[in-house]
N, C-alpha and C positions, 0 to 999 in steps of 0.2 A: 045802108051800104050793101054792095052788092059782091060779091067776093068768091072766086075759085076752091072747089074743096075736091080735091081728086078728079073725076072725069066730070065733076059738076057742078053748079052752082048755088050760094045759099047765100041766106038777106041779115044779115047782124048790125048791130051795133056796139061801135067802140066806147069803151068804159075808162079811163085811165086814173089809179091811182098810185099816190106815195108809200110808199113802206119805209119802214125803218132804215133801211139801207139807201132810201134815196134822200130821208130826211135828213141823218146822222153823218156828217161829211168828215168826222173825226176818230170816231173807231177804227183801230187797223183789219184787214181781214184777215188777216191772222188769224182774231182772235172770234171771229164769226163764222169760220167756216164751219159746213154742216150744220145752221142752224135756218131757222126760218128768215132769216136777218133780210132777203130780200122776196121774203113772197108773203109775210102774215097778215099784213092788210089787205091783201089780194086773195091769199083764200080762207077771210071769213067772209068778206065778200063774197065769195062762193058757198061758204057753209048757210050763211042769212041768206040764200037764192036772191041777192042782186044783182047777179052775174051770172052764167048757164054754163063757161069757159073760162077759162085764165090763160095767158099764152107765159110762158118764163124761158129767161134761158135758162137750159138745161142744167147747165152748171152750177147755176144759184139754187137749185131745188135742196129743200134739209136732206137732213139724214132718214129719217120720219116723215113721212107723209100723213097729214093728220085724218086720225078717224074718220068716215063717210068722204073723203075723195080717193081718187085715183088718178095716172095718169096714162089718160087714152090713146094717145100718142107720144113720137119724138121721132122727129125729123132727122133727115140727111144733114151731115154738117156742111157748109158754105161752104170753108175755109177752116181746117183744125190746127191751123200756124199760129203760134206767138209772134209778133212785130217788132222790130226797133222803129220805135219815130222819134226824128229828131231836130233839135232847132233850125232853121233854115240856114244860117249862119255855118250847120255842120253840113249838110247836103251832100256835099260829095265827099265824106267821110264814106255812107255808105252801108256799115258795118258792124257790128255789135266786136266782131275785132279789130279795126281799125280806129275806134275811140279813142280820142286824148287820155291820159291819163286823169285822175282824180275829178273828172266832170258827176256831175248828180244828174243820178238815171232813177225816176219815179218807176215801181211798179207798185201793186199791191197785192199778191199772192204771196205765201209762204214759199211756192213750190219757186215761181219765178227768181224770187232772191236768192234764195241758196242754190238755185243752179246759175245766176250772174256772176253771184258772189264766185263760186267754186270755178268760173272760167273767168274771170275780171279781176281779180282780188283786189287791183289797186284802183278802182272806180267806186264813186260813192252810191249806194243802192240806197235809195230813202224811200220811205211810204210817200205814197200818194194817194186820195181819195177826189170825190166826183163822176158827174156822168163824163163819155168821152170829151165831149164840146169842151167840158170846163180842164180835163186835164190837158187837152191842146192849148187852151188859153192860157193855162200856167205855163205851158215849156213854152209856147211863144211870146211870155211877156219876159221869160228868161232867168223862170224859177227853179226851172230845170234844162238840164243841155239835150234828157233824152229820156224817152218812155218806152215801156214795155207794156202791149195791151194786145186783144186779141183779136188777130184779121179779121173775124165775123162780125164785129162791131162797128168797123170802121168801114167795111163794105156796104152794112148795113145802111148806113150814116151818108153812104156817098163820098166818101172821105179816103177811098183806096189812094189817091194821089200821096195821102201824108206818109203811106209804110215806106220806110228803106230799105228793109232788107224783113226776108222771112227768117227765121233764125231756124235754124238746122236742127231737126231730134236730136243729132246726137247730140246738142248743148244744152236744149231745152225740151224738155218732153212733155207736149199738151195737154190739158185736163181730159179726160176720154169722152167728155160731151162737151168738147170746146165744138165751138159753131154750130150746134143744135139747137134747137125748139122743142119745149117740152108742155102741151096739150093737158091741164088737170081739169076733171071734172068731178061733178059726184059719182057715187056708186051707183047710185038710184037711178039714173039716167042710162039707161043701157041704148036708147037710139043714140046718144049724141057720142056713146062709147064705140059704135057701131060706126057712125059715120065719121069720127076721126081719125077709124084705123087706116082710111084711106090714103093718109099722109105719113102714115107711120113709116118710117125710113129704116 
């Protein structure tokens, strides 16, 4: 494959695997954040050189970057907004304040709930886990009235149609690498350190 790297061109191949975060659809993230929960089969991958790159959201990176990598880049963010999406049935509700009362709003961030909770107090905040796909499947088959996720995903995804409303800082204040791309490599690798700073944002 053949793919844009700053003013220029380079030839890779896509690798894709599951981490624990994509296998474990039960854990809250609560109780994962800051750990490797969504990049550790991705960079031993990288440490065993079956891989030369890893791409992550930025967000999900640990707290600890493990010994012999680094990362060589982090991109501009898309979109650093939080979303309301909501069943279609709510549509022109519209609104993270114009909500019925007592409806179930999936998100799964700490930071997300205690800032719904503390502007919503009488709606139900529940966990939710999965990739996006699978969290729209659940509030469209009507397990939930409303979710809370992050524009850059659903941009990603093609999916910008589902957001309703971008939710305002002052209610919700975004992860500070919400909508960014986060480049790890090894250490050892100083061209490919080199040529990713190209996109460093």
């Amino acid at each position: 494959m053949l793919g844009l790297l700053g003013e220029g061109e380079i030839e890779f191949e896509v690798k894709i695997y599951n981490t624990r975060g994509d296998l474990d659809k039960e854990t809250p993230i609560s109780r994962v954040d800051g750990t490797n929960f969504f990049t550790d089969t991705i960079e031993k991958a990288l440490l065993d050189k079956e891989i030369d790159a890893a791409v992550h959201s930025a967000k999900d990176l640990p707290e600890v970057i493990p010994e012999g990598l680094t990362i060589a880049a982090l991109t501009r963010s898309i979109d650093p907004y939080d979303v309301l999406v909501v069943h279609p049935s709510l549509k022109s509700v519209g609104s993270l304040e114009k909500l019925p009362p007592g409806i179930r709003l999936g998100t799964s961030s700490l930071r997300r709930k205690e800032a719904i909770r503390k502007y919503r107090p009488d709606i139900k905040v529940t966990d939710i886990r999965g990739n996006i796909e699978e969290r729209i499947e659940k509030l469209d088959r009507g397990e939930y009235e409303a979710l809370v996720m992050a524009a850059a995903g659903l941009i990603r995804l093609g999916l910008e149609d589902r957001i309703s409303q971008r939710i305002p800082f002052r209610i919700l204040t975004p992860h500070p690498l919400q909508g960014r791309l986060s480049v790890e490599v090894r250490k050892e690798d100083k061209e490919l350190i080199k040529l990713f700073r190209r996109i460093n944002g």
